[in-house]
C-alpha positions as CSV (number, residue, x, y, z in Angstrom):
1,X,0.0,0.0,0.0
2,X,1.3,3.4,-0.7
3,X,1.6,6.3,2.0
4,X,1.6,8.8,-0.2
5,X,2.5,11.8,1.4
6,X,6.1,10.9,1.3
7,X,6.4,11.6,-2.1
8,X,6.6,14.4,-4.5
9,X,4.7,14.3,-8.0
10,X,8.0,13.0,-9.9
11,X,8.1,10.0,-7.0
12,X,4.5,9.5,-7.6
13,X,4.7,9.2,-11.6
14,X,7.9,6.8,-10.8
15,X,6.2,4.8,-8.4
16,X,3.3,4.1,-10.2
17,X,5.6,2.9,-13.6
18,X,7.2,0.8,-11.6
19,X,3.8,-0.6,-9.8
20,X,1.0,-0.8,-12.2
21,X,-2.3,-2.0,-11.5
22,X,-2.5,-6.1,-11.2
23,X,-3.6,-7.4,-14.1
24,X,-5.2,-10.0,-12.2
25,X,-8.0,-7.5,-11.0
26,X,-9.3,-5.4,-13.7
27,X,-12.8,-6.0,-12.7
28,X,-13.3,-8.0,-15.8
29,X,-11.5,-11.6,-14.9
30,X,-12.3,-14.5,-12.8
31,X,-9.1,-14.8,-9.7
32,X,-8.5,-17.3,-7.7
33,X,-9.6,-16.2,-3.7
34,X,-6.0,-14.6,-2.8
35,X,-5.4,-13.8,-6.3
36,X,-4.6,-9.9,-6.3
37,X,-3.1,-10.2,-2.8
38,X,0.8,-9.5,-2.5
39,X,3.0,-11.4,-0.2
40,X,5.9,-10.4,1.3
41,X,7.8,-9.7,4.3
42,X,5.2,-7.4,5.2
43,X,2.7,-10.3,5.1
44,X,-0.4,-10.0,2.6
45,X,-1.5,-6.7,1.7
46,X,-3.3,-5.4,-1.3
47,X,-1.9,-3.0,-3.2
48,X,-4.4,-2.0,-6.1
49,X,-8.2,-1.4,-6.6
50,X,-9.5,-0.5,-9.6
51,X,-6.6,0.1,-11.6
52,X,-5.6,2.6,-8.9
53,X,-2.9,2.4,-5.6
54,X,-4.5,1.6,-2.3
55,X,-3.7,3.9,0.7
56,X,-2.5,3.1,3.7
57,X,-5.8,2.6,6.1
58,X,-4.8,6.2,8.1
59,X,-3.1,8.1,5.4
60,X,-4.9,11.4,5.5
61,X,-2.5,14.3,3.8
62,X,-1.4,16.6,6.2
63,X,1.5,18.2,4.1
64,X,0.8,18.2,0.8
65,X,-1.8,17.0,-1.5
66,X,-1.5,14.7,-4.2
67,X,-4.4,14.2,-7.5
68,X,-7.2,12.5,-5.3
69,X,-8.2,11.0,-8.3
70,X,-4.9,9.0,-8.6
71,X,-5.6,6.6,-5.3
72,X,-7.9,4.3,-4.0
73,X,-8.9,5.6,-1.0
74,X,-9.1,3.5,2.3
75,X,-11.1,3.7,5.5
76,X,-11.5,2.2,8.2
77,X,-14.5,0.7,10.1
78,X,-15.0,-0.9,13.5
79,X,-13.6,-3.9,14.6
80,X,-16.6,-7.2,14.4
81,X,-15.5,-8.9,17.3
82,X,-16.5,-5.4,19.8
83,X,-19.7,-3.4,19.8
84,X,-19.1,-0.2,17.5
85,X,-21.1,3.1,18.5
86,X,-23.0,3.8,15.0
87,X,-19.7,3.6,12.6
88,X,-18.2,7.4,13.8
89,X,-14.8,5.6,13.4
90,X,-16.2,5.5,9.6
91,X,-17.9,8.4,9.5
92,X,-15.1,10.0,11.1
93,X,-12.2,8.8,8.7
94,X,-14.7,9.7,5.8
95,X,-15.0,13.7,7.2
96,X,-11.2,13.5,8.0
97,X,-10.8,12.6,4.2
98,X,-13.2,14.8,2.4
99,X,-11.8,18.0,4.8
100,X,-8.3,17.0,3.8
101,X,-8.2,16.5,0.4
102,X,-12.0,17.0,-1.1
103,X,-14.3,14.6,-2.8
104,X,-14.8,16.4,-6.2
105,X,-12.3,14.1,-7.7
106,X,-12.0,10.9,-5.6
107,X,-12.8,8.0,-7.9
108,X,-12.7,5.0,-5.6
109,X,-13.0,4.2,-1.8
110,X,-12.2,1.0,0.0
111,X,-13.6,0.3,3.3
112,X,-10.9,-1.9,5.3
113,X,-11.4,-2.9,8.7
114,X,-14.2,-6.1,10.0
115,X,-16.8,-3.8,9.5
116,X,-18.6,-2.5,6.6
117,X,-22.1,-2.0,7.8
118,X,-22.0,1.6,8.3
119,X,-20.3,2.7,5.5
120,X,-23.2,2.2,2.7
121,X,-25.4,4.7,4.9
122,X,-23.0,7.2,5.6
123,X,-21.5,7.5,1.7
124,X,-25.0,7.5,0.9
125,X,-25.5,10.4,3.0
126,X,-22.3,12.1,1.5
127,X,-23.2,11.0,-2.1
128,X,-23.9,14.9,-3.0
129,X,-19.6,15.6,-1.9
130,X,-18.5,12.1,-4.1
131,X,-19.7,13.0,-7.4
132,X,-17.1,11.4,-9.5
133,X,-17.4,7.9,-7.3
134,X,-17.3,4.9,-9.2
135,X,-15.8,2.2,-7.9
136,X,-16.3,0.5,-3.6
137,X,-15.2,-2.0,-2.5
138,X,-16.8,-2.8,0.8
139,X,-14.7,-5.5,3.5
140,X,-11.4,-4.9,2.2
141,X,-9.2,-7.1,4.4
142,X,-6.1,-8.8,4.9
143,X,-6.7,-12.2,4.9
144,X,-4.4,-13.6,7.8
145,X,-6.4,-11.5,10.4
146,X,-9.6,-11.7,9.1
147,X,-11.9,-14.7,8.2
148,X,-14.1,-13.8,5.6
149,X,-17.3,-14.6,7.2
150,X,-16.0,-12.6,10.2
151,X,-16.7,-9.7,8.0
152,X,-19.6,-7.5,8.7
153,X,-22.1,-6.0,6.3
154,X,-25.2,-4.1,6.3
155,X,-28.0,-3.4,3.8
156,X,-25.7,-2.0,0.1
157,X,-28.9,-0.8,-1.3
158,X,-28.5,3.0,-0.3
159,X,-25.1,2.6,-2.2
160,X,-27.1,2.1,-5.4
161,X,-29.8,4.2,-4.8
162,X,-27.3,7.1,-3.6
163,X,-24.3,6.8,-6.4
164,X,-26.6,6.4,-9.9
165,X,-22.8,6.5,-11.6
166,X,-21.3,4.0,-9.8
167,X,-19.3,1.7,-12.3
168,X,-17.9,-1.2,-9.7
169,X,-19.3,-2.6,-6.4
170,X,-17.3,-5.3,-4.6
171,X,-18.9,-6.8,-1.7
172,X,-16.6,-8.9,0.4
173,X,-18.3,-11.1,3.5
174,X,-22.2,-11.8,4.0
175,X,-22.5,-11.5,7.7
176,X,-26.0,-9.2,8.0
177,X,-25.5,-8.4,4.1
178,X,-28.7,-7.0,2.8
179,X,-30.5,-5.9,-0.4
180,X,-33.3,-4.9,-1.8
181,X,-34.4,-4.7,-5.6
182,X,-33.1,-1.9,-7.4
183,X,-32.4,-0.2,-11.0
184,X,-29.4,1.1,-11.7
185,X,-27.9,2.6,-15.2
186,X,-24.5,2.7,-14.8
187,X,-23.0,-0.7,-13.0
188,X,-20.6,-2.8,-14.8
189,X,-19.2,-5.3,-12.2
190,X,-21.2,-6.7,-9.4
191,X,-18.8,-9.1,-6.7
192,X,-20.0,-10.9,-3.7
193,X,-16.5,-12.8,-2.3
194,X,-18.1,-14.5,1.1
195,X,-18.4,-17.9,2.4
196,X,-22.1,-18.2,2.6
197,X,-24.4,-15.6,0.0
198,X,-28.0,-15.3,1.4
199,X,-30.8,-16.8,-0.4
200,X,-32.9,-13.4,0.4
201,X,-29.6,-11.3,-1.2
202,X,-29.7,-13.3,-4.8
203,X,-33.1,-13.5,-5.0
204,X,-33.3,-9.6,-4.8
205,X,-29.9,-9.4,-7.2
206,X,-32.7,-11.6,-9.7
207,X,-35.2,-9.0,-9.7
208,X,-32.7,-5.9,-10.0
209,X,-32.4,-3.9,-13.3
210,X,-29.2,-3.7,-14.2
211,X,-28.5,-2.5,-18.1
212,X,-25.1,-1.7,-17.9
213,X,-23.8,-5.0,-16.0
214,X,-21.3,-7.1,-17.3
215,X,-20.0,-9.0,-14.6
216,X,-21.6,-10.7,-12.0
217,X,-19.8,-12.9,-10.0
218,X,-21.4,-14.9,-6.7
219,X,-19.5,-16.3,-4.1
220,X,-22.5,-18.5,-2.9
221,X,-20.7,-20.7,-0.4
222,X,-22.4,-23.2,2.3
223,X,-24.7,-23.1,4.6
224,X,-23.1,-23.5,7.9
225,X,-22.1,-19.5,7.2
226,X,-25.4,-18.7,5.9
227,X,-25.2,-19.3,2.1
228,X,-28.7,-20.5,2.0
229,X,-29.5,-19.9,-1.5
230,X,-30.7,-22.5,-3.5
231,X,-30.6,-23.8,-7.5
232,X,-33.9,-22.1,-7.7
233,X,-33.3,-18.9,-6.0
234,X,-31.0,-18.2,-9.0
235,X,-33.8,-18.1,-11.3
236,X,-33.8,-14.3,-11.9
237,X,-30.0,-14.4,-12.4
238,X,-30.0,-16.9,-14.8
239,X,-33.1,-15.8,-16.9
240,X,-31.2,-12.9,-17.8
241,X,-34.1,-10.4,-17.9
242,X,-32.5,-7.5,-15.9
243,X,-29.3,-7.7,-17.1
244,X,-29.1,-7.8,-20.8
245,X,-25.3,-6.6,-21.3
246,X,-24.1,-9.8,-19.1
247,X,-21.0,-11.0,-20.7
248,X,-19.3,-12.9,-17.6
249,X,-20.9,-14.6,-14.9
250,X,-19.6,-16.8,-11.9
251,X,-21.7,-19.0,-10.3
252,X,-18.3,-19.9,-7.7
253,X,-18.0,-21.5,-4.3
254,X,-20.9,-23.6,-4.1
255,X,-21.5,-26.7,-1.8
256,X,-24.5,-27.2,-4.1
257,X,-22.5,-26.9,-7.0
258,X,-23.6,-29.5,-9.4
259,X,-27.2,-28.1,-8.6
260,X,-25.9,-25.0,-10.0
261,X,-24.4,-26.2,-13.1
262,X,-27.7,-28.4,-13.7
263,X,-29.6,-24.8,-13.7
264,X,-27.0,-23.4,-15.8
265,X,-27.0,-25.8,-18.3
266,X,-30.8,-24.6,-19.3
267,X,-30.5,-21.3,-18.3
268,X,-31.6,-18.4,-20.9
269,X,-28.5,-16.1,-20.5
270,X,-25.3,-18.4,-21.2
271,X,-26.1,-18.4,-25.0
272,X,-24.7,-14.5,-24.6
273,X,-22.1,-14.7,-22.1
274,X,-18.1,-15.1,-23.4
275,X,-17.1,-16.4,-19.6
276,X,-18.8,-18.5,-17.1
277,X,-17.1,-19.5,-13.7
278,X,-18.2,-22.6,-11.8
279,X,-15.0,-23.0,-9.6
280,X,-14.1,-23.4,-5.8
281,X,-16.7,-25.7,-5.1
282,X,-17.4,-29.3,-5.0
283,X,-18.4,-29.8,-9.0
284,X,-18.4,-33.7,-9.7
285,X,-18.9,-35.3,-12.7
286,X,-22.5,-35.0,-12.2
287,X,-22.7,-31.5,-12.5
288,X,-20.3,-31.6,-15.3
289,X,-22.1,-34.3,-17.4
290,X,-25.6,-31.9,-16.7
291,X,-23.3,-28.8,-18.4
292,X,-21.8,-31.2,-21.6
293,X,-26.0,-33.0,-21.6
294,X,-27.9,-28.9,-22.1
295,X,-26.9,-26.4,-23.9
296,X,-24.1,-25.7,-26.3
297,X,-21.0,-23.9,-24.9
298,X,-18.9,-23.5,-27.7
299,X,-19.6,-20.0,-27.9
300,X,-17.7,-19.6,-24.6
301,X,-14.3,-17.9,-24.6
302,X,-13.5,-19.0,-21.4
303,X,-15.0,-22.0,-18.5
304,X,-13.7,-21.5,-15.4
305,X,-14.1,-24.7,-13.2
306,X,-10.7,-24.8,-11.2
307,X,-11.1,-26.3,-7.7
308,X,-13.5,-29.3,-9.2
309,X,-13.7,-32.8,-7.7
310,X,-14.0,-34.5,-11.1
311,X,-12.9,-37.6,-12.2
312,X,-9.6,-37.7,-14.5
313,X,-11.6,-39.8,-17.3
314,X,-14.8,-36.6,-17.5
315,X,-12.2,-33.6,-17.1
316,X,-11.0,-34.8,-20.4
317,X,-14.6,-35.0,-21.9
318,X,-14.8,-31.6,-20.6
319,X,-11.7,-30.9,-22.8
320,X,-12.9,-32.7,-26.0
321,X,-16.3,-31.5,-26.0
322,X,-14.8,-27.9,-25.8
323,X,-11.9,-27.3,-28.3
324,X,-11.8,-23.8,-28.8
325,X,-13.0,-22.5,-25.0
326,X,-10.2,-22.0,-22.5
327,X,-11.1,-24.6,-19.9
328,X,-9.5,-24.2,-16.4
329,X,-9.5,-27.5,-14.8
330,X,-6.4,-26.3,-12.7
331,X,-6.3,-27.7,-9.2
332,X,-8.2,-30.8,-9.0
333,X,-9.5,-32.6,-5.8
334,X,-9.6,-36.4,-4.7
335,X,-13.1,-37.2,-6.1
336,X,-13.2,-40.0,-4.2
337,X,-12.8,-38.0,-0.7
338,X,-15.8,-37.9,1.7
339,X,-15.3,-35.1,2.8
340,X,-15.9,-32.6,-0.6
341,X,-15.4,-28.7,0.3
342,X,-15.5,-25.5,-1.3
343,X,-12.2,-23.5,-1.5
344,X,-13.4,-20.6,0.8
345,X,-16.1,-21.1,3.5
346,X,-15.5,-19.3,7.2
């Protein structure tokens, strides 16, 4: 992470050549779970959002300030494990920041910290200072102190309602995670990374309108950390109707995953999607011979299903039946285990 305010504009223009963005997390691709963390001495950290440098959690400029529009900006909310007062350390770090260096050009904000409950209602209530917003991430962590479902979240729908140019929304954890059904014109990628998605949360994600979305991507998990959601509750996902620019969509995580590729395999709005993840959960063959038994997936540029339990003999049907589509079959478990288990849960 960058603490900016050591550096002058020629550091600044150096540093960034010499660190750009990870390629690995335009948005637009389907990672593995730790995928656009760094690790080094420091431990795990990430270091980009967006295409953009991610603060340090308390860097505030108190010297000198920098193009707010070239950072990710990161706050901080309360720690899970305590009782919080009504997120004033959030609301306070977000007044601190908007004091300090504006909002007129701050293009994205990261909410570190346990705790992201309080941040969609106070941004929402500070929409009118973030006009140029377009990307949040919500739960930003590092991953050796926090669990993901340790992570906190509230109800995101005041995010949507409040930022009608928002581009990029990435949800990580589902622990109180709300929403209700919205429109909204402008959103192009949609993440949920948590060990257990709420039925009640993709159910309301199927009846959303959203025109302008081209990624969707669902970490539904299990249901020991509340990913309830069923084959069915996808329904509105998978009929496409509110979200007629989808061009990727993962489907990831899933203790119910064969389930999940059964649905897919009829499922109205693969015929127009270029990518489709079904990884990191516990795919057998069944679920793979209900994908190569419906509909055609030729079309496909890319089929993600790394972290399967398939048998040797149908990952290479899988292969076959799908020359030209970049298969990732990449880390394969013991189908024969007992015990079958998606690649992120608590």
């Amino acid at each position: 992470m960058i603490q900016y305010d050591e550096y002058d504009d020629e550091d600044l223009d150096a540093l960034n050549a010499e660190t750009p963005a990870d390629p690995r997390d335009p948005g637009e691709a389907f990672i593995p779970a730790g995928g656009v963390y760094r690790w080094d001495m420091a431990g795990a950290h990430r270091e980009t959002y967006a295409g953009l440098p991610v603060t340090e959690p308390d860097a505030i400029a108190r010297r000198r300030v920098p193009d707010p529009s070239r950072f990710a900006w990161s706050l901080y909310d309360d720690d899970p494990l305590g009782e919080d007062d009504g997120g004033s350390a959030f609301s306070d770090g977000l007044e601190e920041l908007l004091a300090t260096v504006g909002g007129s050009r701050i293009r994205a904000i990261v909410v570190s910290g346990g705790n992201a409950r309080n941040a969609p209602a106070v941004l929402a209530a500070n929409a009118h200072r973030l006009p140029r917003l377009r990307s949040l991430f919500l739960g930003l962590v590092e991953p050796e102190y926090w669990e993901i479902s340790w992570i906190r979240q509230g109800d995101i729908t005041p995010i949507l309602e409040a930022f009608p140019r928002l581009e990029r929304l990435d949800v990580r954890g589902s622990d109180g995670l709300r929403l209700r059904p919205v429109r909204h014109e402008f959103l192009n990628v949609l993440r949920f990374e948590c060990g257990g998605l709420p039925g009640d949360v993709v159910r309301a994600l199927g009846r959303c309108e959203l025109p302008a979305l081209e990624h969707l991507e669902l970490w539904l998990g299990v249901s020991q950390y509340g990913g309830d959601a069923t084959a069915g509750d996808l329904e509105g996902v998978l009929s496409g109707a509110g979200l007629p620019a989808l061009r990727r969509l993962g489907l990831r995580d899933s203790e119910i995953q064969d389930e999940v590729a059964a649905a897919v395999a009829t499922a109205p709005v693969v015929a127009r999607l270029e990518a489709l993840s079904l990884s990191m959960g516990v795919l057998t063959d069944t679920g793979a011979e209900a994908l190569l038994s419906g509909q055609p997936l030729t079309h496909l540029r890319h089929l993600d299903l790394h972290h399967h339990f398939l048998t040797e003999a149908m990952a290479e049907r899988v292969r076959l039946a799908l020359p030209g589509v970049e298969v990732d079959l990449s880390d394969p478990q013991n189908p024969l285990e007992d015990w079958r288990y998606v690649a992120v849960s608590e």
